[in-house]
C-alpha positions, -999 to +999 in steps of 0.1 A: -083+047-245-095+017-224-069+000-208-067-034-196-060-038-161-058-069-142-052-071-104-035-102-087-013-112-058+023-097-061+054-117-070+087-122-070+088-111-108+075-080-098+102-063-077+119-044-101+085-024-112+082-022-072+112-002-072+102+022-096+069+027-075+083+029-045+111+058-061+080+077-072+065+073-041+097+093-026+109+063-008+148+056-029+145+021-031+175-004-045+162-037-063+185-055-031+166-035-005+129-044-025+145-080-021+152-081+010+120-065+022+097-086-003+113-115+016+102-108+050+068-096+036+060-124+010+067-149+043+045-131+069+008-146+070-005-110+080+006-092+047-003-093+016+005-073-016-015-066-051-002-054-078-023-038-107-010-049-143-015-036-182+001-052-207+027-074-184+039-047-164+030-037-128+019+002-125+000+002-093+009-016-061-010-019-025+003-036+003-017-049+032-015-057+073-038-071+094-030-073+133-050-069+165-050-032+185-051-020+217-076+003+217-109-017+203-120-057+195-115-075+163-093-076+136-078-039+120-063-037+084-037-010+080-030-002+038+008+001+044+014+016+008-009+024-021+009+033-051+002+043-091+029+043-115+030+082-126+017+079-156-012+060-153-026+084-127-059+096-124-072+066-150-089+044-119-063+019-111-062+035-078-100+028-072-096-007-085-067-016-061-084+001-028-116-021-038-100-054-044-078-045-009-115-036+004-127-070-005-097-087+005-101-074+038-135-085+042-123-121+036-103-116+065-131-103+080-111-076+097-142-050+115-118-017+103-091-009+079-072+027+077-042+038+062-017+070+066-007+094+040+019+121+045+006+156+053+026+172+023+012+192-008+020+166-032-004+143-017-033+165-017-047+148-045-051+116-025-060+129+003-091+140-019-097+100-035-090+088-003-123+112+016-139+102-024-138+064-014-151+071+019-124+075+044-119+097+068-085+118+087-076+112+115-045+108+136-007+123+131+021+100+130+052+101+149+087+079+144+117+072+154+147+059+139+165+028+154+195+046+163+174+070+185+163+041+208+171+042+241+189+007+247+187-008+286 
């Protein structure tokens, strides 16, 4: 079965299938925290969200940052979250979205992009598309919750 995907620029309209993606993703999200997030996102000229959709609903969602780093010149894109709706795995919408954020990218013409995936067992599979669409592994990630910080 063929299915008819188009990709576009997220909206407003879209945050309650965000929700769901982001609650399969493991991250618990309320339609008022999606909200309140998209907010600050949609208004910040250094993101930028696709959405992949089939038959008016969204089932595959990628967000986007560009910045400046430390450590080398030019401009870096970090994929902040790449997402399929669970049943539409495995079909290619991942492929599609990681391409269009590829060619978005280029039009910023950032000279790197990377992203960061957790190490756990469920996300060996996309650990193996992500080495499949040519990326490589690299660093561990650390954080830190807010309360943690060490106030002056």
């Amino acid at each position: 079965m063929s299915l008819d995907i188009r990709i576009r620029h997220s909206t407003n309209q879209d945050l309650q299938d965000m929700v769901i993606l982001m609650d399969q993703l493991g991250y618990p999200t309320t339609y008022a925290e999606m909200q309140e997030r998209y907010k600050h996102i949609e208004a910040d000229a250094n993101y930028t969200t696709l959405v992949a959709e089939i038959r008016g609903r969204v089932v595959g969602l990628i967000g986007m940052q560009t910045s400046y780093l430390y450590e080398k010149n030019g401009r870096h894109c970090r994929i902040m979250v790449l997402v399929i709706h669970e049943h539409y795995r495995s079909r290619g919408i991942g492929r599609q979205l990681l391409q269009a954020a590829e060619h978005w990218a280029a039009e910023q013409q950032v000279d790197s992009i990377s992203l960061n995936s957790s190490n756990s067992a469920a996300r060996e599979a996309a650990h193996a598309f992500y080495k499949e669409m040519g990326y490589t592994a690299g660093s561990t990630g650390f954080s830190k919750r807010s309360q943690q910080l060490q106030h002056i």
